[in-house]
C-alpha positions in Angstrom: 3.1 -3.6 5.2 4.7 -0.1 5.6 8.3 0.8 5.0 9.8 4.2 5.6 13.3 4.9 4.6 14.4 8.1 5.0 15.9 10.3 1.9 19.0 8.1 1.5 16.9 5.1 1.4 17.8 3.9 4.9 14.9 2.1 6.5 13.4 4.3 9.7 10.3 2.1 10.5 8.9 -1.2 9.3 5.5 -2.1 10.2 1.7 -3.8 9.5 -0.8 -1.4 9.6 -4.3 -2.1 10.1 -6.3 -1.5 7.3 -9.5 -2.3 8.7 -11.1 -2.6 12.1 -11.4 -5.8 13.9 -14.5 -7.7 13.0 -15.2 -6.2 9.4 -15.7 -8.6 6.6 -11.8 -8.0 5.4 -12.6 -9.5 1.7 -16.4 -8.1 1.6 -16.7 -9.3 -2.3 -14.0 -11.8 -2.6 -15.2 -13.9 0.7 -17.9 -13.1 2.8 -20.7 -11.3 0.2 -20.2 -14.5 -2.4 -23.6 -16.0 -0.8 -25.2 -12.1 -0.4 -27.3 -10.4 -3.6 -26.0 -7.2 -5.4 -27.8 -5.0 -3.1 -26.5 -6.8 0.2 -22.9 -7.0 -0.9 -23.1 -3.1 -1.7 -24.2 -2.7 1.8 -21.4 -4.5 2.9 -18.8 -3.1 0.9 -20.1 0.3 1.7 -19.6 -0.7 5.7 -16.0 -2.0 5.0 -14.6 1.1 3.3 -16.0 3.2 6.0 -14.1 0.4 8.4 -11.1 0.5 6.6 -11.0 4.6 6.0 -11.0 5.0 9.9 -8.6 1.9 10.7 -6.4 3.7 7.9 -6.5 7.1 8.8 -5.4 6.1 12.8 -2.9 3.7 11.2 -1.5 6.6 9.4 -2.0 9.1 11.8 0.0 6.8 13.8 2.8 6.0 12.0 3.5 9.8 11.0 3.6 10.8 14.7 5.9 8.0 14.9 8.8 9.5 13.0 10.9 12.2 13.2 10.6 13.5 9.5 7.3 14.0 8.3 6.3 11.9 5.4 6.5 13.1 2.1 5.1 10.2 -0.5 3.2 6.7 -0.4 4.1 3.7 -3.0 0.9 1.4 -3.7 1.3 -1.2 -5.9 -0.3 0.3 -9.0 -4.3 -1.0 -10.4 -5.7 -0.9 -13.2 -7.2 2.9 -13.5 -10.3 1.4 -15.4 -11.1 -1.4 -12.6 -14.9 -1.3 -12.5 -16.6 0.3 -9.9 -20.2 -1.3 -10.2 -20.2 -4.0 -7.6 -22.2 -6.5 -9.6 -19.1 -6.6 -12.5 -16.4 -6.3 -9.6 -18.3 -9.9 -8.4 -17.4 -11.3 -11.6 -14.4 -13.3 -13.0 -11.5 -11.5 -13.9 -12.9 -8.7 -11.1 -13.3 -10.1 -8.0 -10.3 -11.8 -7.0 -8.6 -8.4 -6.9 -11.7 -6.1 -6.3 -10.8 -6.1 -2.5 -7.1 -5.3 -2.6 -7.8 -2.5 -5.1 -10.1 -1.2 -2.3 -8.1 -1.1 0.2 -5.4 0.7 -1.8 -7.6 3.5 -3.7 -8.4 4.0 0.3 -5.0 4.5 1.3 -4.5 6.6 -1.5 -7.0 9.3 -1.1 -6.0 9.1 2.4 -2.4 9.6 1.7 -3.6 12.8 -0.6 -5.7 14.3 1.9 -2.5 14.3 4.3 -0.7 16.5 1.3 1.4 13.2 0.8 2.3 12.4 -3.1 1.3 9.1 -4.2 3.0 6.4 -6.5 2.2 4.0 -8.2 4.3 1.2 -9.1 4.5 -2.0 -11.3 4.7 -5.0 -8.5 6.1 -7.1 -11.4 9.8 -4.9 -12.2 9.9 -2.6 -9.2 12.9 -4.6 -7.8 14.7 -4.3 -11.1 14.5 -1.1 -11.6 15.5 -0.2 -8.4 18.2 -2.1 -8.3 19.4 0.0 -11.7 18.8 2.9 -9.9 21.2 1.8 -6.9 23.5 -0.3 -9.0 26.6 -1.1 -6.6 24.1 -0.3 -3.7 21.5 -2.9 -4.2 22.3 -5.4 -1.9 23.2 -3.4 1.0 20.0 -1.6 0.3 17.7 -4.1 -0.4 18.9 -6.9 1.4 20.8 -5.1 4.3 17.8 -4.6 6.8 17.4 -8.3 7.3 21.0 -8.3 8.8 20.7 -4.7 11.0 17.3 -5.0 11.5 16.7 -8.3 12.0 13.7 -10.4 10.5 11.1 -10.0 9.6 12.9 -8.8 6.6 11.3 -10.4 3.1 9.8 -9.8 0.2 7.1 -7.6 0.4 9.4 -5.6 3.3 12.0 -5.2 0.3 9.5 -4.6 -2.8 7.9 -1.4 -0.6 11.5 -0.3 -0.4 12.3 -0.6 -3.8 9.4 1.3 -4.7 10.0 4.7 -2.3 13.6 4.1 -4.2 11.6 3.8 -7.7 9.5 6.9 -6.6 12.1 9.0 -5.2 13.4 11.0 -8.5 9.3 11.9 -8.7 9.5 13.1 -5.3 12.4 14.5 -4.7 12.5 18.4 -5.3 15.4 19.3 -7.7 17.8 22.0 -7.2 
């Protein structure tokens, strides 16, 4: 899901993005390598990040041609920094139900940085809250606004991506 809202946190474009192409294993260690061996699964993981780095890169390259402003930052919902990268631990119980997600955003990110675009991090759990300190009075026409002018789809992940280019926005923002 992508969200862009320009610098007074109007929304400009709402979109999915494809993250990988069409018949890739999408959950290579979650799903699809749980019957394959350590060496097979690396194979396939290594086929689905090259997938997903071109499917990413067209889906960005695509959306920024798409708007008038260029783009200036990326919120991904943050991972642990530590997550192992040996695939035969990532197979493994606490690992591997998230191993795939984390994937597909540590792709997005050294995609984003590679386009010059600043990248945050954010905490999934509180980024609502504390953008709704951060707008105060504004919060519900922010946050809950687009549904109405927009129109659905309009939910939670559409409003947590929001709140986290308003989260980031201090970091981004230069200062005068």
């Amino acid at each position: 899901m992508a969200v862009t809202a320009s610098a007074e946190y109007q929304v400009v474009d709402r979109r999915r993005i494809a993250l990988i192409e069409p018949g890739m294993a999408a959950a290579p260690i979650h799903h699809e390598g749980k019957p394959l061996d350590d060496a097979a699964i690396s194979e396939l993981v290594t086929q689905v990040r090259q997938s997903a780095a071109r499917a990413t890169s067209a889906s960005l390259d695509e959306l920024a041609s798409a708007l008038r402003e260029p783009i200036v930052s990326v919120s991904l919902r943050a991972w642990p920094l530590d997550f192992p990268e040996d695939i035969a631990v990532q197979r493994r119980a606490p690992y591997e139900s998230h191993a795939d997600s984390i994937m597909y955003r540590q792709i997005l990110a050294e995609l984003a940085h590679a386009r010059g675009w600043i990248v945050h991090a954010y905490d999934a759990k509180n980024v609502e809250n504390l953008a709704a300190r951060f707008l105060a009075e504004r919060t519900d026409e922010v946050l809950y606004g687009p549904r109405a002018t927009l129109g659905p789809p309009w939910a939670k992940d559409h409003r947590m991506a929001l709140a986290a280019t308003i989260v980031a926005g201090p970091m981004v923002r230069p200062r005068h």
